[in-house]
Every structure is written in structure tokens, then in C-alpha cells.
N, C-alpha and C positions, 0 to 999 in steps of 0.2 A: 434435505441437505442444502446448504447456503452456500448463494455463488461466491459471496468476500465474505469473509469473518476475519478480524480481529479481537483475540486476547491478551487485555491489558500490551498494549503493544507502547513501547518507548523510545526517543531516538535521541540521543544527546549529539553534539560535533564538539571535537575540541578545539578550543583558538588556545593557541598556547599554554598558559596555566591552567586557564578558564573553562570549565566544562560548562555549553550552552543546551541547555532543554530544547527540542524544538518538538518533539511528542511528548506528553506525562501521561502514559495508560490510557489508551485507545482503546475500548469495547465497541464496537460495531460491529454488525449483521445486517448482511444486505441480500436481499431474495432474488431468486429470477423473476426478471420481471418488472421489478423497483427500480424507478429511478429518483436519483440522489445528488443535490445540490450540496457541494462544498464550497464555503465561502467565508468569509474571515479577513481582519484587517492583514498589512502588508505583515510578514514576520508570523504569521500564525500558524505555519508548518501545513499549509496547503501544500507545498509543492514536494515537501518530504513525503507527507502522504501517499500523494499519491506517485511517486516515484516509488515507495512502498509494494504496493499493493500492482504499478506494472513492471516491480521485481527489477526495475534499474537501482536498487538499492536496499539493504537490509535494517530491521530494526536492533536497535541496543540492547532491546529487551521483550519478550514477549511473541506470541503466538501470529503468524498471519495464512489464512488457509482459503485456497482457490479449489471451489468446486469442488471441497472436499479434500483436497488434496493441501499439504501443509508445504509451503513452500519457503518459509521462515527456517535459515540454515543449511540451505541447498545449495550449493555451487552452482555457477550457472552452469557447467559441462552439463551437470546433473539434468537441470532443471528446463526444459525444453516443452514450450507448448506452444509451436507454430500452426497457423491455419486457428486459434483457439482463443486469440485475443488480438485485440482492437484497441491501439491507443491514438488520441487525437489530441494534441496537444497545440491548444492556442492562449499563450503567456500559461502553461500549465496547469489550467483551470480545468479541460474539461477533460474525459476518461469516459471510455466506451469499453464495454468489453461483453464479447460474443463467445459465448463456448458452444462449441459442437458439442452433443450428446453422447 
């Protein structure tokens, strides 16, 4: 089982008329254990990312599953996994994340 997975994941914002890309289908698998470098000029939807993936934010389109567990869709009421993640954001670069077993 993988601790991030992403399927075909998308995230658009709208400015007014304008619907702006900032995901176009994300595949990623990331293991326990792996550590992962994101990085990218300014505008390249690092920070959508990973605002993704620590569920302060939903994708537009597409699958995103913690530890298994699919959390793309969930309400936060729902979606609860304290003690189970670790985020450390400095300029929202970096992402830690601890699951208990």
C-alpha cells in the first residue's frame, strides 16, 4: 500500500471568466520511506499540491489516497487524521508526513 498516491489528479481556479490550470493530471506514488523533492519555477502549482495532498484543499478532478485511505471528496467533518500527519511549511515548500500504523 502507498503512503500518497495520486490519480490523474487536476486542479483548475477560476479568475473571473478565466479558468486557470494549476494541476493537468498528477500521477504520483510515493512509498514509506521515500523521500521527495518538489520543486518548480514560481506558478507551477507547488503549493496547490501540496496543499492537496495535506487536505487543506481539494482537487478538480481526480483521485488522491493517504495510506490507503482515499481522501479526495471527503469533508473535512468526515476526514480526521490527527496524531497521523506532519506538515511543516516553510514558503510551502516542504511536507512531512508521519502515519502511525
Amino acid at each position: 500500500m502507498s503512503l500518497i498516491e495520486l490519480n490523474k489528479v487536476k486542479k483548475s481556479y477560476q479568475q473571473g471568466k478565466i479558468e486557470v490550470p494549476a494541476l493537468r493530471g498528477i500521477d504520483l506514488t510515493i512509498e514509506q520511506g521515500e523521500f521527495v523533492t518538489i520543486f518548480g519555477p514560481s506558478g507551477s502549482g507547488k503549493t496547490t499540491f501540496l496543499n492537496m495532498i495535506g487536505c487543506l484543499d481539494t482537487p478538480t478532478e481526480g483521485e488522491i489516497c493517504l495510506n490507503g485511505r482515499k481522501i479526495s471528496g471527503l469533508s473535512k467533518k468526515k476526514f480526521s487524521y490527527k496524531n497521523q500527519r506532519g506538515q511543516v511549511l516553510q514558503y510551502n515548500i516542504y511536507l512531512i508526513y508521519k502515519f502511525c500504523g
